[in-house]
C-alpha positions in Angstrom: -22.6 2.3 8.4 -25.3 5.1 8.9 -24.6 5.4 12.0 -20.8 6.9 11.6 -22.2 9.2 9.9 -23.3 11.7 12.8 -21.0 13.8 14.0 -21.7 12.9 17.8 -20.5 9.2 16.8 -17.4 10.5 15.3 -16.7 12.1 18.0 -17.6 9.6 20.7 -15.2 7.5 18.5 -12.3 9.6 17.8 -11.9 10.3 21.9 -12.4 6.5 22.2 -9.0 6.3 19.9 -7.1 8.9 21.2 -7.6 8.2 25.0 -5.8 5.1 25.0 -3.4 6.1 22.6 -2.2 8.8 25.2 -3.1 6.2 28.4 -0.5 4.2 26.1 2.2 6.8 25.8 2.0 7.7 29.4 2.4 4.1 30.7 5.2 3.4 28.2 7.0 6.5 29.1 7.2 5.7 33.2 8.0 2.2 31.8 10.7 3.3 30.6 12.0 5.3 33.1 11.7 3.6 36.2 12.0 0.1 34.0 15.0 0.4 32.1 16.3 3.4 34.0 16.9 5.2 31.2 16.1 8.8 32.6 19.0 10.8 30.8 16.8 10.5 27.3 13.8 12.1 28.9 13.2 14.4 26.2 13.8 11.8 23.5 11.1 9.4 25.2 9.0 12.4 26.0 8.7 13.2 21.9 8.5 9.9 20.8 6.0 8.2 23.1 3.6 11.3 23.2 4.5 12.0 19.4 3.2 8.9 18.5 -0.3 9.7 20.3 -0.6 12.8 18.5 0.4 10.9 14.9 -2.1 8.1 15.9 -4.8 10.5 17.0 -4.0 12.5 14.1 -4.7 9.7 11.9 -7.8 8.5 13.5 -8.8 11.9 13.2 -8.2 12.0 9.2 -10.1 8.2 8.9 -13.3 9.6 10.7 -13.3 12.6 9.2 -13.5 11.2 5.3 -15.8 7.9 6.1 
C-alpha cells in the first residue's frame, strides 16, 4: 500500500485508467456508427461515449488522489 503512495505511481496508474477508458469510448463510438448506422445522433454519441471517459477518468482521478 506504500507504494501508491508516490506520486509517480499515481500517475502511472491514473493514465493506466484513463487510456482505455477513452480507447473504450472511441471504439464504442465507430461501433456505433458504422454498426447500427446510427450517424444522425452523432453529437449525442459523441457526448455520451467520450463523456463517460472524462466522468470515469474523473473518478479515477478523485480515488488516487485521496488513497
Amino acid at each position: 500500500m506504500d507504494l501508491v503512495r508516490l506520486p509517480l505511481v499515481r500517475l502511472y496508474l491514473f493514465v493506466l485508467c484513463s487510456l482505455p477508458l477513452f480507447h473504450w469510448a472511441h471504439r464504442f463510438r465507430f461501433t456505433l456508427y458504422d454498426g447500427l448506422q446510427i450517424k444522425h445522433l452523432n453529437e449525442v454519441i459523441f457526448v455520451g461515449c467520450y463523456g463517460g471517459a472524462i466522468v470515469g477518468t474523473a473518478v479515477a482521478g478523485y480515488l488516487l488522489w485521496t488513497i
